[in-house]
C-alpha positions in Angstrom: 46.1 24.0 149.7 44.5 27.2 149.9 46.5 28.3 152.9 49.4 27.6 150.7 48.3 29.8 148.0 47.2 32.5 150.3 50.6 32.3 152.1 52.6 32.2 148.7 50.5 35.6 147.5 51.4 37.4 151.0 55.2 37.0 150.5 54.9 38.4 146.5 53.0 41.0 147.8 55.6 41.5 150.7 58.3 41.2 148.1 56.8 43.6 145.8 56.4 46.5 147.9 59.7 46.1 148.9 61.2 46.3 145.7 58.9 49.2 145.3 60.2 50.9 148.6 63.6 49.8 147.3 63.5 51.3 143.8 61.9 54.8 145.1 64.9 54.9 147.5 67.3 54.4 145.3 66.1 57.5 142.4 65.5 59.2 145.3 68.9 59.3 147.0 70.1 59.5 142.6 68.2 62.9 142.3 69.6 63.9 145.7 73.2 63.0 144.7 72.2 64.9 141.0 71.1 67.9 142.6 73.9 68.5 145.4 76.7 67.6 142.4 78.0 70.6 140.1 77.3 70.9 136.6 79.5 69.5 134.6 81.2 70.9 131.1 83.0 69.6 127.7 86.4 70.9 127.5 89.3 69.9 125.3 92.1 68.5 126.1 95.4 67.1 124.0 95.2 63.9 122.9 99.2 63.6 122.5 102.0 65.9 123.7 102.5 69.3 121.8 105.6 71.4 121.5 105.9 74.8 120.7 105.7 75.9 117.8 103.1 73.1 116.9 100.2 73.4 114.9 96.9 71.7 115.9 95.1 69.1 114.2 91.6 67.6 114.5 93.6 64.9 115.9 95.5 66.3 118.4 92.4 67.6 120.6 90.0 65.4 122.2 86.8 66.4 124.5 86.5 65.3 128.7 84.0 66.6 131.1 84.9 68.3 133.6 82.7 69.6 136.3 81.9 73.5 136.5 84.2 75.9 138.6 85.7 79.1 138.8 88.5 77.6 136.6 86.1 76.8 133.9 86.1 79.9 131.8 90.1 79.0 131.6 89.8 75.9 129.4 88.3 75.7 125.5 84.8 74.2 125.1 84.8 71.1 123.6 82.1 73.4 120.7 85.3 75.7 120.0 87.2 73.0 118.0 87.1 74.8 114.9 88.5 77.8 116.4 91.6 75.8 117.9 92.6 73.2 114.9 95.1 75.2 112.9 96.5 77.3 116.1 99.9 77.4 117.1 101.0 76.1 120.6 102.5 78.9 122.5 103.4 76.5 125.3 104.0 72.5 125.7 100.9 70.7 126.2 101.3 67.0 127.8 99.0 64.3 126.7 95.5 64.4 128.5 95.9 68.3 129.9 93.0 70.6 129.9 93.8 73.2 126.8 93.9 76.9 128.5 93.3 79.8 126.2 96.2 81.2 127.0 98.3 78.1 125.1 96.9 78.5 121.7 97.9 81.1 119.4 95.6 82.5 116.1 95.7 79.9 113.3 98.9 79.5 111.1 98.2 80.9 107.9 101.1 79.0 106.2 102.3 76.1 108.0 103.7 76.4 111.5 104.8 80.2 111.8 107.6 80.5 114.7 107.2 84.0 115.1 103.1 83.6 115.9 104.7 82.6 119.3 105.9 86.3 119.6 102.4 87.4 120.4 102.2 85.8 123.7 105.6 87.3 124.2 106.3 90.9 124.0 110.0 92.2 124.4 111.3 89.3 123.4 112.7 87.9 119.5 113.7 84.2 118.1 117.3 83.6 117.9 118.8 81.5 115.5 121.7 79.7 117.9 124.1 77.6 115.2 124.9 74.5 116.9 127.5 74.0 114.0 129.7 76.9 114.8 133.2 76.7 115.3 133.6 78.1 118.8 130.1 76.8 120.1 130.5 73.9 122.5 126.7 71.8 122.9 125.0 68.4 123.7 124.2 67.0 120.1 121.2 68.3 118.5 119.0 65.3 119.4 119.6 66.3 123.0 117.3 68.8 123.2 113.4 69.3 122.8 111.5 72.4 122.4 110.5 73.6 125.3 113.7 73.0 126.9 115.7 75.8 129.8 119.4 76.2 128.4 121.9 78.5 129.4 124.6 80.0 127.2 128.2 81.2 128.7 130.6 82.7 127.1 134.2 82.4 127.6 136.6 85.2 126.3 140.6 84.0 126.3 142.3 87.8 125.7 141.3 91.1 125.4 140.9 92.8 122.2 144.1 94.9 121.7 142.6 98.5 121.7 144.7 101.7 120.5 146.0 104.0 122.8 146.6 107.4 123.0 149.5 108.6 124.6 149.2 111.9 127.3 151.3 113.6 128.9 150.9 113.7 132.7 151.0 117.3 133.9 154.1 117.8 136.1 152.5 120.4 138.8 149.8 120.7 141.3 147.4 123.2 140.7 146.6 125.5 143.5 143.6 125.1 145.6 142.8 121.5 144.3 141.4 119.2 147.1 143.2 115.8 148.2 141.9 112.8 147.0 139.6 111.0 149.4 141.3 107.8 150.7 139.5 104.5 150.0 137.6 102.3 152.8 138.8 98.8 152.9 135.5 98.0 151.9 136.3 99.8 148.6 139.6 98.9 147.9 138.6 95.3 148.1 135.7 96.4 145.2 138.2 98.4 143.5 140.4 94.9 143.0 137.5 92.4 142.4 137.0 94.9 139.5 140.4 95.5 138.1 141.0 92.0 138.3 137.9 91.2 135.8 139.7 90.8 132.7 140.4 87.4 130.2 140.8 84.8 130.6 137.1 84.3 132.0 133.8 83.1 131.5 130.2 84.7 132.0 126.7 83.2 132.1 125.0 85.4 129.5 121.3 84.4 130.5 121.5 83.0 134.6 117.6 83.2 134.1 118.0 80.0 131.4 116.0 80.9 127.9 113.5 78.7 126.5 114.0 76.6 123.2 111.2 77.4 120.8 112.3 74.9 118.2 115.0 72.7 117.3 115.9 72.5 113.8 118.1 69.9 111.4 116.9 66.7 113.5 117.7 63.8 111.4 115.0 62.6 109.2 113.1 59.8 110.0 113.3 56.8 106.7 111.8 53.6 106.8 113.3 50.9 105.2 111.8 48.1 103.4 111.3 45.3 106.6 109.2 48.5 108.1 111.5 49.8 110.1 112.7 53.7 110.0 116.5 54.5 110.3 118.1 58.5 110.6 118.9 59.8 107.2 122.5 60.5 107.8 122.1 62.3 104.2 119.6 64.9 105.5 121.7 66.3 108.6 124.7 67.2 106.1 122.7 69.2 104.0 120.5 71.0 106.9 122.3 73.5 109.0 121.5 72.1 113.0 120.0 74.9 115.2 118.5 76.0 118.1 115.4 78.5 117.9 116.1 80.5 121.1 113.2 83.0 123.1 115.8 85.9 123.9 114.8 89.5 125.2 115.3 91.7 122.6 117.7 93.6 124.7 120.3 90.6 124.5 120.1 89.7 120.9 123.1 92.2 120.4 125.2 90.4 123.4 124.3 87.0 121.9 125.8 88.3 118.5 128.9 89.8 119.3 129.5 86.5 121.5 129.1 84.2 118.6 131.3 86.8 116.4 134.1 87.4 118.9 133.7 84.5 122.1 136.1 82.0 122.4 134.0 79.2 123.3 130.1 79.4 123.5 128.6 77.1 126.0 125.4 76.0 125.9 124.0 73.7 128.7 120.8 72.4 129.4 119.3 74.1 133.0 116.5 72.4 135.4 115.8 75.4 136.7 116.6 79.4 136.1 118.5 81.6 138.5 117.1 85.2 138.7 120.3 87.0 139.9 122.8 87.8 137.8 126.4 86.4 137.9 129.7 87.8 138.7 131.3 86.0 136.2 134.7 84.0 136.4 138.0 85.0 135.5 141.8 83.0 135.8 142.3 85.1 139.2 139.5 84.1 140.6 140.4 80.3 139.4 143.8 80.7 141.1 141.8 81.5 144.5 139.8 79.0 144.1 142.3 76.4 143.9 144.0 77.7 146.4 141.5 78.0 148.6 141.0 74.4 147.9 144.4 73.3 148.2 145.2 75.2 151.6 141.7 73.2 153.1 142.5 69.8 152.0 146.5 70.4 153.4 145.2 71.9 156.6 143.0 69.5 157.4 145.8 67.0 157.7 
């Protein structure tokens, strides 16, 4: 009996200092893992997605930790919530995304103020684009989001009539004058491209896309009385439908005259922007085409 008891206090003993050896392993290898990880930080990040133009609630920002890295000084600290509620975003924010400095503006002191996105933008203005115009051709107005890359092309049908002036052409040589320098081939051929650039023809006004800053004259949400919400069809005849467009400043003239004097206006939605400029496309250039076209498909029989 006493064996038994003698026995029975070995193994607790045995089994104590093994839990013993057990829990001093395990902090330790905790405080190793604690002191080779990096310190951490509270950020903010959205807690839905924002558009441009949009200004911040206490409801739209939410804190995460994140751990400390040269990236850190980037983001917003999750004690600078005061400072961001009432900003305007200059950029879209997705839902969960770290909040960089650079994406907020200074708060809105009325509402959400478009133009507050200017300040991130230099050289460049908001252009009201009329999606009800009579010669502007565009997916409907719930196509688009802000945020979105469109393009605008413009197509011109004729040419202005312009007034001449007629001259007489003088009828002698005059003495000593040098010949005229005959054209290279290279030259002619530029010479042609050119003379032939007249309307009919079309021209992408922005081949770098322009961003839409807000959309304006959305159909109003209602809800009716089972809970459900319905467009107001009453709201989108009394509110004009528009496009706020980020233009440079240089182009806000082109834009104008194009709305004023273009045939058709164009506006498509882009994936991505081109950075070279375009030729443009006129009827001649439509008549090689197709018979470029036409000559490959019958020679190839």
């Amino acid at each position: 009996m006493l064996k038994r008891f003698a026995s029975t206090g070995i193994n607790l003993v045995v089994l104590g200092v093994s839990v013993a050896i057990f829990l001093a392993a395990f902090f330790a290898l905790n405080a190793i893992g604690a002191a080779q990880r990096p310190p951490t930080v509270e950020i903010l990040s959205a807690a839905r997605d924002l558009n441009i133009g949009d200004v911040i609630t206490a409801e739209d920002v939410v804190a995460r930790t994140v751990f400390q890295d040269d990236n850190a000084a980037l983001y917003i600290s999750a004690d600078e919530v005061a400072g961001v509620v009432g900003g305007v975003a200059a950029q879209p924010i997705f839902s969960g995304q770290p909040i960089f400095r650079t994406t907020i503006l200074a708060q809105a002191a009325e509402g959400t103020r478009l133009s507050a996105v200017l300040a991130k933008y230099p050289g460049y203005s908001l252009f009201p684009l009329p999606l009800d115009a009579m010669n502007l051709v565009a997916p409907d107005v719930e196509s688009f989001l802000p945020g979105d890359l469109v393009g605008v092309t413009l197509v011109i049908s004729s040419r202005p009539q312009q007034m001449t002036t007629p001259t007489a052409m003088p009828e002698f040589i005059i003495a000593g004058m040098e010949p005229t320098a005959t054209p290279m081939p290279a030259e002619v051929e530029q010479t042609e491209a050119l003379g032939r650039a007249l309307p009919p023809l079309a021209k992408d006004l922005f081949p770098m896309g322009v961003r839409v800053i807000s959309v304006q004259g959305l159909p109003a949400a209602t809800q009716s009385a089972d809970g459900s919400t319905a467009d107001s069809s009453f709201s989108t005849m009394t509110q004009a439908r528009m496009l706020m467009l980020l233009v440079p400043n240089a182009s806000r003239e082109v834009l104008s005259l194009a709305l004023q004097q273009g045939d058709r206006l164009v506006v498509s939605l882009m994936a991505r922007s081109d950075e070279t400029p375009t030729a443009g496309f006129t009827y001649w250039d439509f008549e090689d085409l197709f018979q470029a076209d036409r000559s490959e498909v019958l020679g190839g029989r």
